[in-house]
C-alpha positions, 0 to 999 in steps of 0.5 A, spaced: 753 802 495 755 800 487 751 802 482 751 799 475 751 804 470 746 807 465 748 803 459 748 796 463 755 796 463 758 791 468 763 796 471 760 798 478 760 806 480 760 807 487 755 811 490 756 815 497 751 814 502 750 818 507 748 815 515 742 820 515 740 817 507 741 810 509 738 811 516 732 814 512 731 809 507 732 803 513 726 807 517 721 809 511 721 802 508 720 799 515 714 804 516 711 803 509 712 796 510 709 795 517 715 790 518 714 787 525 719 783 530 715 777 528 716 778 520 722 775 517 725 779 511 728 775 505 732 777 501 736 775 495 739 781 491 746 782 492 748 786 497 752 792 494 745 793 491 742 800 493 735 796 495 739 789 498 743 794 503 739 800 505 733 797 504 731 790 506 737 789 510 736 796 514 729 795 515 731 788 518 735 792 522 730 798 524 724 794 526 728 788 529 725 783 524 728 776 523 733 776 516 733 771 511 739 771 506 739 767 500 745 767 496 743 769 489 735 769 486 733 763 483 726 762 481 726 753 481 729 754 489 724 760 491 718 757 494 722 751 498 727 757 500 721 762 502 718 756 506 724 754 509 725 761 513 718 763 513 719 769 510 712 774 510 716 780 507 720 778 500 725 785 497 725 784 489 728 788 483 726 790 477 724 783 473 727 779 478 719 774 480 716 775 473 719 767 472 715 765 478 709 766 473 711 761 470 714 755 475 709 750 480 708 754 486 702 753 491 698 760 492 699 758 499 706 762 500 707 765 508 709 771 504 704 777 505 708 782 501 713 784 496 717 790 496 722 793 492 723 797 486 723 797 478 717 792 477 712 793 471 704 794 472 703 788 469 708 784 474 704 787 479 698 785 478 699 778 476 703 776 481 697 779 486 693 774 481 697 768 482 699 769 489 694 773 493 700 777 496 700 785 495 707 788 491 709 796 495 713 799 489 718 805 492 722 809 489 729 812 492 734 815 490 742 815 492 745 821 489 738 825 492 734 825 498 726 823 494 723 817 497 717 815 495 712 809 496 707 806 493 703 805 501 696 803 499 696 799 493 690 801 491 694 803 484 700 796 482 705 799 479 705 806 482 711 810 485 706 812 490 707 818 494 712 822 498 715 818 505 715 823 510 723 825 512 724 826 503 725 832 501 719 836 496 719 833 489 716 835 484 715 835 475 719 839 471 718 839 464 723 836 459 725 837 451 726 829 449 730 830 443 735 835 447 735 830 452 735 836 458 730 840 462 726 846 459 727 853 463 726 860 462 729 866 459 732 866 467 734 859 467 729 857 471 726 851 471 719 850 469 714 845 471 709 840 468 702 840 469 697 834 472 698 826 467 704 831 463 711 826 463 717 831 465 724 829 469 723 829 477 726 834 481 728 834 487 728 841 491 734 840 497 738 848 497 735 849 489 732 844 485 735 839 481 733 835 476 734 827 476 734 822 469 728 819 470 722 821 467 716 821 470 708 823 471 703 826 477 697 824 476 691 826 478 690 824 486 697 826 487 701 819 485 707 819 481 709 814 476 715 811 473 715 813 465 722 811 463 730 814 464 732 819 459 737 814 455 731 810 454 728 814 450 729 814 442 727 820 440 720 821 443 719 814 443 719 810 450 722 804 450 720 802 456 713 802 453 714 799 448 717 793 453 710 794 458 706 793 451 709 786 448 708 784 455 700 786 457 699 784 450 704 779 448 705 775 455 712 774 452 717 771 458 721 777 457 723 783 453 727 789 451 727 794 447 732 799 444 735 803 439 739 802 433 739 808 429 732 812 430 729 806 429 727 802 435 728 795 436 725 789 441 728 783 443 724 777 446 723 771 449 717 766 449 713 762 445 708 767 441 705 765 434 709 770 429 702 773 426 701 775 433 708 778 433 706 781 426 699 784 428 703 786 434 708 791 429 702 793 424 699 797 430 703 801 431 710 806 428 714 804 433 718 798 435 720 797 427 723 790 428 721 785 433 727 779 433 726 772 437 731 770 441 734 764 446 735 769 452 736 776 454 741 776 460 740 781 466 744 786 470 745 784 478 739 789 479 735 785 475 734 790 469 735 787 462 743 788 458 741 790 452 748 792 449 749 786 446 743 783 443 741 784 436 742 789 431 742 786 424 736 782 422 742 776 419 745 776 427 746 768 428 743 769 435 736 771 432 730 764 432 728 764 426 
């Protein structure tokens, strides 16, 4: 598979798959997921997309389900295409169906669920309001073998619990500002507590530690809190995205640094004092900027190397 790289450049790294990970991937997601012969899966993430390829494509595969490709993702075609292969199981990344939000859709979708990886407590949560059809979060890594799922769906937005076949995750305890895992005076790593963020780690022949910060909860579920480079100091920009979405109901944010201040770039019609109210209420974003679009990568993630920062920027709506 190819991955993008963490600064949402457009140059793809590969990433070695091994048969027993994709075999893992294609099996557990088919498992979780309960897909039967009678289900078609639809899927219109790039192929050489991690959750495309092992994912979707393999759970097909590993349950004998009927397989819809489409060729790209494209919210004023989804319904009639949905509709058309009678898809009961739809793979998504990232933000890719919050613009279905806001298209005429009939709630009466053959779909029983949506699956895959990256998508916002908010989205989750709205989508099961507007559709009726329940979302299955997961979590997988390539470069390691933690799986994880959000089986019952009890929690939208939760990374779930482990599937059977990963090996043991647990929280390790991170120092944001050095942007690294925190270990004793031997060099071990130590551990977070129950609702304390850390890095995931991982344990195959020794603990390693991922970039993805994330926290236990009481009962045992893991939640996504953000990737180390999302961070500005101790602040997440994800958060802050999360945030101007549940209370702003913007079509689309991003956050991000510029300097030790975070900014956010936004698509949507909202009244400017609400923006303002918005950024009064807290200490961070400083800048909230209203712009025409904000592109996405192929895995469905905003590209916020390009947007703006400068206040006199001309791609700014004033």
């Amino acid at each position: 598979v190819f991955l993008r790289h963490v600064d949402g450049s457009d140059e793809l790294r590969a990433a070695p798959v091994t048969n027993h990970r994709y075999a893992l991937s294609a099996l557990g997601a088919a498992a979780a997921c309960t897909i039967k012969p009678s289900d078609t899966v639809y899927c219109c993430i790039p192929l050489h997309h991690p959750t495309s390829l092992m994912a979707s494509v393999g759970s097909a595969l590993a349950s004998g389900a009927r397989f819809a490709l489409a060729e790209r993702f494209d919210p004023d075609r989804f319904e009639a295409e949905v509709r058309r292969a009678g898809a009961t199981l739809v793979f998504y990344a990232g933000d890719m169906l919050r613009p279905l939000l806001r298209r005429k859709i009939a709630r009466s979708l053959p779909v029983r669920l949506f699956a895959g990886s990256g998508m916002r407590k908010d989205l989750a949560r709205k989508l099961s309001e507007r559709f009726g059809v329940r979302t299955m979060e997961f979590y997988a890594g390539t470069t390691h073998r933690a799986i994880l799922a959000n089986v019952d769906g009890t929690k939208p937005g939760a990374l779930g619990r482990v599937l059977p076949g990963s090996d043991p995750i647990d929280v390790a305890r991170v120092d944001l500002g050095k942007k690294s895992p925190v270990r004793d005076d031997a060099g071990d790593l130590l551990f977070a507590g129950r609702e304390q963020q850390g890095l995931l780690a991982v344990r195959a022949e020794q603990w390693i530690t991922t970039t993805d910060v994330v926290r236990r909860d009481e009962d045992g579920d893991y939640w996504f809190i953000d990737s180390l480079s999302g961070f500005v100091g101790q602040v997440s920009t994800r958060a802050i995205e999360d945030a101007f979405y549940e209370e702003l109901e913007v079509d689309l944010a991003a956050a991000y640094g510029v300097g030790q201040d975070v900014w956010v770039a936004y698509v949507g019609d909202v009244a400017p004092e609400r923006v303002r109210a918005f950024l009064e209420a807290r200490d961070q974003p400083r800048v909230a900027v209203r712009v025409d679009e904000i592109p996405l990568t192929e895995g469905f993630r905003p590209k916020k190397s390009g947007l703006p920062r400068t206040r006199n920027d001309p791609r700014v709506r004033r």
